[in-house]
N, C-alpha and C positions, 0 to 999 in steps of 0.2 A: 369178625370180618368187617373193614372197612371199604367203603364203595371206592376202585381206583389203586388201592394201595396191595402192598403185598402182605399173605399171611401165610403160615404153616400150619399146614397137619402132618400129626404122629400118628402112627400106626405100623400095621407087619405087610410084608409081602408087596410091597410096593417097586416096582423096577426104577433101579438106578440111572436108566434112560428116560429123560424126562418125557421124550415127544411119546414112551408108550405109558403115558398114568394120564387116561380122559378123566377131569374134573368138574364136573356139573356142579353150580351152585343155581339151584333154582331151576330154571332149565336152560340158562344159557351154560355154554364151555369155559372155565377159565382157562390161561395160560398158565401152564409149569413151566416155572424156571431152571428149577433145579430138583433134585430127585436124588432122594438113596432109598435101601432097604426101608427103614425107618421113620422116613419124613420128606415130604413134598412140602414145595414152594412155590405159590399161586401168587399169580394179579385176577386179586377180587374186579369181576367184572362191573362195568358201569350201567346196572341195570336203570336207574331212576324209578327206584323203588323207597316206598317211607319205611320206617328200622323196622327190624322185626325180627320172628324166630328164621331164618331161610334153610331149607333142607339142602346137603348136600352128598353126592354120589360119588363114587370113583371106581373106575373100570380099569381093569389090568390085563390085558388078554380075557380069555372066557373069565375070569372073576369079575364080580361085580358086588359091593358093599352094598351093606345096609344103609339105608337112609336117615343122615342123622342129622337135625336142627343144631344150627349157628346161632349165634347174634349176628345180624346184619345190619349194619349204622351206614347213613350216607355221609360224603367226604364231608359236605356244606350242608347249612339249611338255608332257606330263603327268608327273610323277614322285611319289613318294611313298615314305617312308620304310619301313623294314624294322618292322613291329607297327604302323603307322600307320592312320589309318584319314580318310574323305574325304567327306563328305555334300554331294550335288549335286544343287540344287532344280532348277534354271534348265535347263529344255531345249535352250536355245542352247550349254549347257558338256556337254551327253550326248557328244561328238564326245574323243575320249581319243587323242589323237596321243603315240605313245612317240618316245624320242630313240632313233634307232639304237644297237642295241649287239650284240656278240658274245656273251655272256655270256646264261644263263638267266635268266627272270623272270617271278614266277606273281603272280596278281593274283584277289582271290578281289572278284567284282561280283554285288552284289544287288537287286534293285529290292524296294521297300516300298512298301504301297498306306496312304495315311490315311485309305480308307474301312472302317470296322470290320465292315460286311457282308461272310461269304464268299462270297456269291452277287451279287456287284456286282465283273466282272473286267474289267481291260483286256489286250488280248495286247500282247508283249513279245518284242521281233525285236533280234537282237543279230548284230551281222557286221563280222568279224576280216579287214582286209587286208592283206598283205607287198607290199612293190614286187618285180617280178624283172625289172630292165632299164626299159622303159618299160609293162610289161602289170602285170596283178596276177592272184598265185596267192593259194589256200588262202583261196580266201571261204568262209565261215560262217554259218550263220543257224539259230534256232532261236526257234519262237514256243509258248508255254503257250497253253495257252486253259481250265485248270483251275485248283487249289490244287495248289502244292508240296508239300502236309503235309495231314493230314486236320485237321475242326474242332476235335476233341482235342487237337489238337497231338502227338500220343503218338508219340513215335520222331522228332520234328521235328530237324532240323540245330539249335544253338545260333544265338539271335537274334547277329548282330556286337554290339549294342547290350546283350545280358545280363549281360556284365560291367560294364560302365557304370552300369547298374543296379542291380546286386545291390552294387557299389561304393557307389553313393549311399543305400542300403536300408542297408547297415551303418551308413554315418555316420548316419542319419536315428537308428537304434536304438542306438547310442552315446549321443547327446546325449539322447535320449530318459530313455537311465536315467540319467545325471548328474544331469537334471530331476528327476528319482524321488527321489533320493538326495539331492538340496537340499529337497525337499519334507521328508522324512522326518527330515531333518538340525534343519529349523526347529521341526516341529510338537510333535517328541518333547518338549519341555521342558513345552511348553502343555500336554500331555497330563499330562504328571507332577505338574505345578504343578495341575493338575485334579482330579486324584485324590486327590491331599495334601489338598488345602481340602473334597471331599466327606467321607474320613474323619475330618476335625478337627472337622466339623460335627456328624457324626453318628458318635460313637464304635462303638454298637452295629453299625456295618457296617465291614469289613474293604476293603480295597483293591481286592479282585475282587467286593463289592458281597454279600457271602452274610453270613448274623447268624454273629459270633464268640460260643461259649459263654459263658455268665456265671461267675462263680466259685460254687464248688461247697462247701460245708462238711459234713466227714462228720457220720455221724448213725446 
């Protein structure tokens, strides 16, 4: 069974009316598509669950089967490189299924609000599941109902996005003084050529505009 996708089961006694074969996998209901004697056709439901054995049921009227374990794989898994980083608008992609592995592996997750009010919160429920066999250990959950950080910000963790920023703040002030520097590079001559033509006009003023002495004959 893949997570989203359609799969079949065979078996006996099953009504050729799909909407009466209830399909439990795990404990959610799948949908039946299609239905005979012989074989149902399910949408494996979207549980966001990591793979594993998952038990599944089926009710027929007062019958009701035994419980028998699947393989259970998710559609995706989530990966992400070493310094990388991963911006996830869409709530339908909140669901982060890892690929099994033996090896360690930390993952630093932070939610951002884009309302600039700190007095305007939503809570934020986060829960970590392992498969062990067909059960699941080491659920997790944790909800705010505050600010992380005071409105100062003073002592705040670094935004993930501050370097990105402070990144794009340099270039902005790089080209910034290039502009300066082209400005300065062009004017200086207008200035000089300015100066020149007011002294030539008016001899009795000097270059920084104050009267130069006149000649003096002793006496």
């Amino acid at each position: 069974m893949v997570e989203g996708r359609t799969a079949t089961i065979t078996g006996s006694k099953f009504s050729p009316t799909p909407g009466d074969n209830i399909v439990r996998v795990g404990d959610v209901v799948a949908t039946v598509t299609a239905a005979s004697s012989t074989s149902l056709q399910i949408i494996v439901p979207n549980k966001c669950r990591p793979a594993q054995a998952m038990s599944s049921e089926i009710t027929v009227g007062p019958n009701v089967s035994d419980q028998k374990p699947f393989p259970f794989t998710p559609c995706t898994t989530f990966t992400l490189a070493q310094g990388k980083q991963r911006l996830i608008a869409d709530p339908a992609d909140f669901c982060l299924q890892f690929p099994a592995t033996t090896a360690d592996e930390w993952y630093l997750i932070g939610v951002q609000s884009v309302v600039e009010s700190a007095a305007s919160l939503t809570a934020v429920n986060f829960a970590a599941e392992t498969p062990t066999g067909s059960n699941y250990t080491g659920t997790s959950s944790a909800i705010r109902s505050t600010p992380g950080f005071s409105p100062s910000r003073a002592g705040a963790a670094a935004s993930p996005f501050a370097g990105e920023r402070a990144e794009r703040l340099a270039r902005h002030r790089a080209v910034e003084a290039q502009l300066l520097a082209q400005e300065r590079a062009l004017l200086a001559p207008r200035l000089r050529s300015s100066s020149a033509a007011q002294v030539k006009a008016n001899p009795s003023k000097s270059a920084n505009g104050r009267d130069r002495p006149g000649n003096r004959q002793g006496g």
